[in-house]
C-alpha positions as CSV (number, residue, x, y, z in Angstrom):
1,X,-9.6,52.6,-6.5
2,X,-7.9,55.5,-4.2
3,X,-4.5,55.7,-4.4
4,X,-2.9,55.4,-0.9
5,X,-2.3,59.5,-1.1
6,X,-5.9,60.0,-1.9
7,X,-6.9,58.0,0.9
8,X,-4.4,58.9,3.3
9,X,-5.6,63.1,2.9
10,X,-9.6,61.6,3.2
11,X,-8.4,59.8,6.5
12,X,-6.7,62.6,7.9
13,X,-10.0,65.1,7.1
14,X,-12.2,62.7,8.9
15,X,-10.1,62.3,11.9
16,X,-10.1,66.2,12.0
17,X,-13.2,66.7,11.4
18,X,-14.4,64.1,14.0
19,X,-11.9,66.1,16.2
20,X,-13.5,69.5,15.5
21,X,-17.1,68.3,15.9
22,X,-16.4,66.9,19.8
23,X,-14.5,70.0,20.4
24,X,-16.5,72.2,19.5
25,X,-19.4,70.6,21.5
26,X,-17.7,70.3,24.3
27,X,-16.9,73.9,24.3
28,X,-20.2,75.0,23.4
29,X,-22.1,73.1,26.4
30,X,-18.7,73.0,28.6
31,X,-19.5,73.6,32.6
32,X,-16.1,72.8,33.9
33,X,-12.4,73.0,32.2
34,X,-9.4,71.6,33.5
35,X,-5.4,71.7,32.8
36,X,-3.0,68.7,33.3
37,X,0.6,69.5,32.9
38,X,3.1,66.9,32.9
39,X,7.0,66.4,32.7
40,X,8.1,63.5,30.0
41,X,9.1,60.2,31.9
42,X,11.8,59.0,29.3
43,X,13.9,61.2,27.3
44,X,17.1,60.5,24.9
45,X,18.8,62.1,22.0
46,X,20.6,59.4,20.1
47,X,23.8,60.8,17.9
48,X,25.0,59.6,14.3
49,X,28.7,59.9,15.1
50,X,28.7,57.7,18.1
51,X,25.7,55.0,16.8
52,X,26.1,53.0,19.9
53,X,25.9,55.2,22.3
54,X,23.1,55.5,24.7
55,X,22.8,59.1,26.1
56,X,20.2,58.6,28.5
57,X,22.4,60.0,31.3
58,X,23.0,63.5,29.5
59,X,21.5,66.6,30.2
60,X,21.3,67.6,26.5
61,X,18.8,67.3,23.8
62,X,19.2,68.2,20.6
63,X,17.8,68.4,17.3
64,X,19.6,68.8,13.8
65,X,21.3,67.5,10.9
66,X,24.9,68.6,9.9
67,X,28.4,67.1,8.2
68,X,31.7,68.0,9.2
69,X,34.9,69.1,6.8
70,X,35.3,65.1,6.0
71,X,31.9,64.7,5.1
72,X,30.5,62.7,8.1
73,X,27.7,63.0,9.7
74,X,26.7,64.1,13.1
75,X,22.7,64.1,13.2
76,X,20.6,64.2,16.2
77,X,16.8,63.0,16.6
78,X,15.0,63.5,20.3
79,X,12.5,60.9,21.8
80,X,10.8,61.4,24.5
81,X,7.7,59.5,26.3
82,X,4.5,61.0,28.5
83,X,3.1,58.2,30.7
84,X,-0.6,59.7,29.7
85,X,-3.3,57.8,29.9
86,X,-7.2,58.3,30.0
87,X,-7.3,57.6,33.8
88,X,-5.2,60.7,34.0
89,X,-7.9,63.0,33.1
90,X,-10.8,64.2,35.5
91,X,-13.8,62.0,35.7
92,X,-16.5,62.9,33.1
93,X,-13.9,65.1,31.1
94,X,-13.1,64.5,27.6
95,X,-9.7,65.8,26.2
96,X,-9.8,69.0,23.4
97,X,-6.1,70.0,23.5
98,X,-2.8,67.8,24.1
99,X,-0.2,70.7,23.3
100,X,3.5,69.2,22.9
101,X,5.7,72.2,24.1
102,X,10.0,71.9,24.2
103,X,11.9,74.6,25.1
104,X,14.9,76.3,22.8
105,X,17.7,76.6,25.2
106,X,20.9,76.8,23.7
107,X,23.2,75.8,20.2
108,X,26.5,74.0,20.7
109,X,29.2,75.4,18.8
110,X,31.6,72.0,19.7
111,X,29.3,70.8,16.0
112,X,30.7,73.6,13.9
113,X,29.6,77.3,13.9
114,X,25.8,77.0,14.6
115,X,24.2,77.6,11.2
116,X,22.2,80.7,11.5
117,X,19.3,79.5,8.3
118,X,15.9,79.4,10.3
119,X,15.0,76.0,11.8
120,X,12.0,73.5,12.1
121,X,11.1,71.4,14.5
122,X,9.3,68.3,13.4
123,X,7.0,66.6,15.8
124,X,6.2,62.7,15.1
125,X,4.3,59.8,16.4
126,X,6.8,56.9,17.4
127,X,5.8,53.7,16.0
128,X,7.4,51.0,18.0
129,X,8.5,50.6,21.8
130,X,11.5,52.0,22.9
131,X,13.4,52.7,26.3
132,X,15.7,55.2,27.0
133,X,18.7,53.2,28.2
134,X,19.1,51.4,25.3
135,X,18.1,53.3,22.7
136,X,20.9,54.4,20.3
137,X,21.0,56.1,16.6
138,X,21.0,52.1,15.6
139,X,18.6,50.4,16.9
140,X,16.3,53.9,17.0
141,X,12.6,53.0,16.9
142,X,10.6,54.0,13.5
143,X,8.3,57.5,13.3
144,X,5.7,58.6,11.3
145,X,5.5,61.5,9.3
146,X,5.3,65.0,11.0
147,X,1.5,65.5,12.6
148,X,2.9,69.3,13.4
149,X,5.8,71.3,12.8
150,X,7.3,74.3,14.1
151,X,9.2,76.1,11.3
152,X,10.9,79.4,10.8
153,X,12.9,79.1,14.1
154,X,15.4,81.9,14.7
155,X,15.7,82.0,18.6
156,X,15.5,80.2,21.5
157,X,12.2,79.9,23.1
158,X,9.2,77.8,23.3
159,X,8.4,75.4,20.5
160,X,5.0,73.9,20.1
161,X,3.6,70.9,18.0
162,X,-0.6,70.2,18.3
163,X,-0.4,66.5,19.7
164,X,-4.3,66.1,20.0
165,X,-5.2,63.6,17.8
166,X,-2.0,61.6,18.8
167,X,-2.7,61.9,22.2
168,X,-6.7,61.1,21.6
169,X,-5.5,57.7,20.2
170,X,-3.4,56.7,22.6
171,X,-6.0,57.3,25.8
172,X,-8.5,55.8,23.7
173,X,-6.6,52.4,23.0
174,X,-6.5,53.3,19.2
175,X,-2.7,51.9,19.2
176,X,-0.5,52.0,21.9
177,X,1.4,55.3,23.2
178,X,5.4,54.5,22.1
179,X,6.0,58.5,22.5
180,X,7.1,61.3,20.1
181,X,10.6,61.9,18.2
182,X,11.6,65.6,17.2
183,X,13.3,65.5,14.2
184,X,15.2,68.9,12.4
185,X,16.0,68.7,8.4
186,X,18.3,71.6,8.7
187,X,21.3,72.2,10.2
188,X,20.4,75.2,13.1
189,X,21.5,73.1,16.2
190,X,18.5,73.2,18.1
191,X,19.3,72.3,21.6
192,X,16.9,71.2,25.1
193,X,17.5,69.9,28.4
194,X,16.8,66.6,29.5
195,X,15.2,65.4,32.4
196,X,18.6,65.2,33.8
197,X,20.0,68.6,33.6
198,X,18.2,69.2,36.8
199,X,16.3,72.3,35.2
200,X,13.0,74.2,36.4
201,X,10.0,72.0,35.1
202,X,9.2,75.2,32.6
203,X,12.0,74.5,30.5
204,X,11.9,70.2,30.6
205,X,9.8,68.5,27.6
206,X,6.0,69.3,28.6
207,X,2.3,67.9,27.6
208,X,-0.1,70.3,28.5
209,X,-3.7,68.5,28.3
210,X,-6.9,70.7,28.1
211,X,-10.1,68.8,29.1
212,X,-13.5,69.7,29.5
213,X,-16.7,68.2,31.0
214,X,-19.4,68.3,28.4
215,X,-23.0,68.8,29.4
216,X,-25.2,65.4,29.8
217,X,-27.2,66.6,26.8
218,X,-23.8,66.4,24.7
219,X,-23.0,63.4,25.4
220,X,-24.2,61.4,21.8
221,X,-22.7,63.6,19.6
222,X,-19.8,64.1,21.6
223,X,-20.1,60.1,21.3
224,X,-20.1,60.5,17.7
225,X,-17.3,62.5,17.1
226,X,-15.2,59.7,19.6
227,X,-16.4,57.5,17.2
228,X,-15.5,59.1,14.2
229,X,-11.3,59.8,16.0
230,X,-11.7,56.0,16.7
231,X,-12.4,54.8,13.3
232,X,-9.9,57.3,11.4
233,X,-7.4,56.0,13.5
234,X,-7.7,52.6,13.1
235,X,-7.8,52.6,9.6
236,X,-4.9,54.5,9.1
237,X,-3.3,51.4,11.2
238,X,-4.9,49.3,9.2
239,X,-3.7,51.2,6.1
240,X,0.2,51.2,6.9
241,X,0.2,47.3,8.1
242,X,-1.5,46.4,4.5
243,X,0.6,48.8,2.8
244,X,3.9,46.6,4.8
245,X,2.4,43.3,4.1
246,X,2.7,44.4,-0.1
Protein backbone atom coordinates (compact mmCIF):
# COMPACT_ATOMS: atom_id res chain seq x y z
CA UNK A 1 0.00 0.00 0.00
CA UNK A 2 1.08 3.82 -0.64
CA UNK A 3 2.47 5.48 2.07
CA UNK A 4 0.50 8.73 2.80
CA UNK A 5 3.65 10.70 1.04
CA UNK A 6 3.43 8.60 -1.94
CA UNK A 7 -0.04 9.23 -2.31
CA UNK A 8 -0.20 12.67 -1.29
CA UNK A 9 2.65 13.64 -4.39
CA UNK A 10 0.11 11.20 -6.94
CA UNK A 11 -2.84 13.50 -5.68
CA UNK A 12 -1.26 16.58 -6.13
CA UNK A 13 0.01 15.47 -10.01
CA UNK A 14 -3.45 14.64 -10.86
CA UNK A 15 -5.05 17.73 -9.55
CA UNK A 16 -2.29 19.58 -11.68
CA UNK A 17 -2.58 17.81 -14.36
CA UNK A 18 -6.45 17.93 -14.49
CA UNK A 19 -5.61 21.76 -13.98
CA UNK A 20 -3.26 21.91 -17.01
CA UNK A 21 -5.46 19.93 -19.33
CA UNK A 22 -8.77 22.53 -18.81
CA UNK A 23 -6.38 25.27 -19.13
CA UNK A 24 -4.83 24.61 -21.73
CA UNK A 25 -8.14 24.00 -23.68
CA UNK A 26 -9.56 26.75 -22.73
CA UNK A 27 -6.86 28.79 -24.10
CA UNK A 28 -6.55 26.94 -27.13
CA UNK A 29 -10.38 27.39 -28.27
CA UNK A 30 -10.79 30.65 -25.90
CA UNK A 31 -13.14 33.47 -27.70
CA UNK A 32 -13.45 35.81 -24.84
CA UNK A 33 -11.07 36.47 -21.59
CA UNK A 34 -12.03 38.31 -18.64
CA UNK A 35 -10.24 39.76 -15.35
CA UNK A 36 -11.96 40.05 -11.85
CA UNK A 37 -10.04 41.86 -9.21
CA UNK A 38 -11.09 41.92 -5.80
CA UNK A 39 -10.17 43.51 -2.38
CA UNK A 40 -10.10 40.73 0.72
CA UNK A 41 -13.34 41.20 2.88
CA UNK A 42 -11.68 40.01 6.28
CA UNK A 43 -8.25 40.53 7.23
CA UNK A 44 -6.25 40.03 10.71
CA UNK A 45 -2.68 39.48 11.78
CA UNK A 46 -2.90 37.77 15.14
CA UNK A 47 0.55 38.37 17.52
CA UNK A 48 2.30 35.75 19.82
CA UNK A 49 3.17 38.37 22.50
CA UNK A 50 -0.28 39.50 23.09
CA UNK A 51 -2.33 35.90 22.43
CA UNK A 52 -5.51 37.46 23.15
CA UNK A 53 -5.60 40.17 21.34
CA UNK A 54 -7.76 40.66 18.37
CA UNK A 55 -6.21 43.18 15.79
CA UNK A 56 -8.86 43.49 13.49
CA UNK A 57 -9.00 47.19 13.96
CA UNK A 58 -5.22 47.82 12.90
CA UNK A 59 -3.92 48.92 9.86
CA UNK A 60 -0.91 46.51 9.88
CA UNK A 61 -0.14 43.20 8.62
CA UNK A 62 2.59 41.45 9.16
CA UNK A 63 4.41 38.39 8.59
CA UNK A 64 7.52 36.84 10.60
CA UNK A 65 8.93 34.93 13.25
CA UNK A 66 11.49 36.51 15.78
CA UNK A 67 12.58 36.30 19.82
CA UNK A 68 13.60 39.07 21.82
CA UNK A 69 16.88 39.36 24.29
CA UNK A 70 14.70 37.21 26.95
CA UNK A 71 13.95 34.66 24.67
CA UNK A 72 10.14 35.26 23.97
CA UNK A 73 8.56 35.23 21.19
CA UNK A 74 6.78 37.67 19.04
CA UNK A 75 5.54 35.81 15.77
CA UNK A 76 3.01 37.08 13.42
CA UNK A 77 0.75 34.95 10.84
CA UNK A 78 -1.77 36.99 8.33
CA UNK A 79 -5.37 35.71 7.43
CA UNK A 80 -7.27 37.03 5.20
CA UNK A 81 -10.71 35.95 3.36
CA UNK A 82 -12.05 36.70 -0.49
CA UNK A 83 -15.84 36.41 -0.65
CA UNK A 84 -15.30 34.50 -4.22
CA UNK A 85 -17.53 32.45 -5.41
CA UNK A 86 -18.50 30.76 -8.89
CA UNK A 87 -21.46 33.27 -9.39
CA UNK A 88 -18.72 35.78 -9.44
CA UNK A 89 -17.35 34.88 -12.71
CA UNK A 90 -18.94 35.70 -16.16
CA UNK A 91 -21.50 33.41 -17.47
CA UNK A 92 -20.05 30.58 -19.59
CA UNK A 93 -16.44 31.37 -18.25
CA UNK A 94 -14.44 28.88 -16.55
CA UNK A 95 -11.57 30.12 -14.15
CA UNK A 96 -7.51 29.46 -15.40
CA UNK A 97 -5.71 31.78 -12.95
CA UNK A 98 -6.65 32.88 -9.30
CA UNK A 99 -3.35 34.91 -8.53
CA UNK A 100 -2.96 35.73 -4.64
CA UNK A 101 -0.96 39.05 -4.73
CA UNK A 102 0.13 41.16 -1.16
CA UNK A 103 2.01 43.94 -1.22
CA UNK A 104 5.58 44.55 0.79
CA UNK A 105 5.15 47.85 2.34
CA UNK A 106 7.23 48.41 5.22
CA UNK A 107 9.44 46.55 8.27
CA UNK A 108 8.93 47.74 11.83
CA UNK A 109 11.94 48.27 13.74
CA UNK A 110 9.70 48.59 17.32
CA UNK A 111 10.49 44.21 16.93
CA UNK A 112 14.20 44.64 17.00
CA UNK A 113 16.53 45.70 14.03
CA UNK A 114 14.73 44.23 10.94
CA UNK A 115 16.79 41.18 10.01
CA UNK A 116 18.19 41.80 6.66
CA UNK A 117 18.46 37.50 5.67
CA UNK A 118 16.09 37.16 2.56
CA UNK A 119 12.47 36.36 3.37
CA UNK A 120 9.59 33.98 2.23
CA UNK A 121 6.24 34.33 2.14
CA UNK A 122 4.25 31.22 2.56
CA UNK A 123 0.78 31.04 1.11
CA UNK A 124 -1.80 28.39 2.75
CA UNK A 125 -5.25 27.05 2.54
CA UNK A 126 -7.15 27.77 5.96
CA UNK A 127 -8.81 24.82 7.17
CA UNK A 128 -11.51 25.80 9.51
CA UNK A 129 -13.83 29.08 9.81
CA UNK A 130 -12.66 32.04 11.25
CA UNK A 131 -13.76 35.73 11.64
CA UNK A 132 -11.75 38.53 11.99
CA UNK A 133 -13.03 40.04 15.26
CA UNK A 134 -12.31 37.31 17.20
CA UNK A 135 -9.62 35.67 15.89
CA UNK A 136 -6.46 35.85 18.13
CA UNK A 137 -2.89 33.88 18.02
CA UNK A 138 -5.06 31.36 20.48
CA UNK A 139 -7.80 30.38 19.15
CA UNK A 140 -6.08 30.88 15.37
CA UNK A 141 -7.84 28.55 12.82
CA UNK A 142 -5.57 25.49 11.36
CA UNK A 143 -3.64 25.79 7.69
CA UNK A 144 -2.39 23.50 5.34
CA UNK A 145 0.83 23.19 4.08
CA UNK A 146 2.23 25.92 1.59
CA UNK A 147 0.33 25.46 -2.08
CA UNK A 148 2.96 28.53 -3.14
CA UNK A 149 5.65 30.41 -1.76
CA UNK A 150 7.37 33.46 -2.49
CA UNK A 151 11.03 33.17 -1.27
CA UNK A 152 14.22 35.04 -1.59
CA UNK A 153 12.50 38.36 -0.49
CA UNK A 154 14.90 41.37 -0.16
CA UNK A 155 12.56 44.36 -0.81
CA UNK A 156 9.35 45.68 -0.60
CA UNK A 157 7.14 45.10 -3.44
CA UNK A 158 4.57 42.80 -4.79
CA UNK A 159 4.45 39.19 -3.47
CA UNK A 160 2.56 36.55 -5.41
CA UNK A 161 1.35 32.95 -4.45
CA UNK A 162 -0.57 30.82 -7.51
CA UNK A 163 -4.06 30.23 -5.67
CA UNK A 164 -5.68 28.31 -8.67
CA UNK A 165 -6.35 25.10 -7.52
CA UNK A 166 -7.42 26.52 -4.06
CA UNK A 167 -9.66 28.84 -5.55
CA UNK A 168 -11.03 26.01 -8.23
CA UNK A 169 -12.12 24.09 -5.09
CA UNK A 170 -13.73 26.50 -3.35
CA UNK A 171 -16.20 27.80 -6.48
CA UNK A 172 -16.62 24.31 -7.26
CA UNK A 173 -18.02 23.20 -3.71
CA UNK A 174 -14.95 20.86 -3.28
CA UNK A 175 -14.75 22.11 0.60
CA UNK A 176 -15.66 25.26 1.73
CA UNK A 177 -13.66 28.68 1.17
CA UNK A 178 -12.21 29.51 5.10
CA UNK A 179 -9.56 31.86 3.29
CA UNK A 180 -5.64 31.89 3.19
CA UNK A 181 -2.93 32.49 6.05
CA UNK A 182 0.58 33.96 5.06
CA UNK A 183 2.96 32.47 7.20
CA UNK A 184 7.12 33.64 7.23
CA UNK A 185 9.72 31.01 8.85
CA UNK A 186 12.30 33.69 9.04
CA UNK A 187 12.70 36.60 10.88
CA UNK A 188 12.72 39.62 7.94
CA UNK A 189 9.60 41.50 9.30
CA UNK A 190 7.55 41.45 6.36
CA UNK A 191 4.92 44.04 6.75
CA UNK A 192 1.17 44.95 4.66
CA UNK A 193 -1.66 47.10 5.20
CA UNK A 194 -4.88 46.08 6.15
CA UNK A 195 -8.08 46.92 4.93
CA UNK A 196 -8.11 49.57 7.45
CA UNK A 197 -5.13 51.61 6.76
CA UNK A 198 -7.28 53.36 4.28
CA UNK A 199 -4.67 52.61 1.41
CA UNK A 200 -5.14 52.75 -2.48
CA UNK A 201 -6.76 49.29 -3.45
CA UNK A 202 -3.17 48.52 -5.37
CA UNK A 203 -1.49 47.96 -2.25
CA UNK A 204 -4.56 46.09 0.00
CA UNK A 205 -4.55 42.03 -0.15
CA UNK A 206 -5.76 41.28 -3.87
CA UNK A 207 -7.32 38.04 -5.90
CA UNK A 208 -6.85 38.61 -9.31
CA UNK A 209 -9.09 35.84 -11.21
CA UNK A 210 -8.43 35.09 -15.02
CA UNK A 211 -11.34 33.41 -16.74
CA UNK A 212 -12.06 32.43 -20.13
CA UNK A 213 -15.04 31.34 -22.19
CA UNK A 214 -14.20 28.05 -23.85
CA UNK A 215 -15.55 27.21 -27.26
CA UNK A 216 -18.87 24.94 -27.29
CA UNK A 217 -16.76 22.26 -28.91
CA UNK A 218 -14.50 22.23 -25.65
CA UNK A 219 -16.80 21.78 -23.47
CA UNK A 220 -16.33 17.63 -22.57
CA UNK A 221 -12.87 17.74 -22.17
CA UNK A 222 -12.94 20.92 -20.50
CA UNK A 223 -15.72 18.73 -18.48
CA UNK A 224 -13.10 16.18 -17.93
CA UNK A 225 -10.40 18.12 -16.60
CA UNK A 226 -13.28 19.72 -13.93
CA UNK A 227 -13.75 16.32 -13.18
CA UNK A 228 -10.37 15.35 -12.68
CA UNK A 229 -9.75 19.07 -10.07
CA UNK A 230 -13.02 17.71 -8.45
CA UNK A 231 -11.91 14.20 -7.64
CA UNK A 232 -8.20 15.23 -6.54
CA UNK A 233 -9.70 17.41 -4.30
CA UNK A 234 -11.92 15.45 -2.55
CA UNK A 235 -9.70 12.86 -1.90
CA UNK A 236 -7.17 14.71 -0.49
CA UNK A 237 -10.16 15.73 2.05
CA UNK A 238 -10.92 12.49 2.35
CA UNK A 239 -7.26 11.59 2.92
CA UNK A 240 -6.56 14.15 5.94
CA UNK A 241 -9.99 13.26 7.74
CA UNK A 242 -8.92 9.40 7.67
CA UNK A 243 -5.43 10.21 8.40
CA UNK A 244 -7.26 12.39 11.88
CA UNK A 245 -9.60 9.56 12.57
CA UNK A 246 -6.11 7.17 13.08
Amino acid sequence: MPSPRMLHAAIRRLRLLALLIATALASAGSVQGDTIVMQASEDTAPYSFLPSLPRHTSPTLYAFRSLDEQNVEHDFETYLWFDVAEEDLPPGHVLVQALLVNTYAFDFTGFGDPSSDPGTIECREVLEPWTQTSLTWSNRPEYDAPFDSVTGITGFGAMICDATAVVFDWIHGVHPNEGFALTNPGERVIGMHSLESGQPGALLPTLILTTELPEPGLGLALGVGVFGLVLSGWMRRERGRAGADR
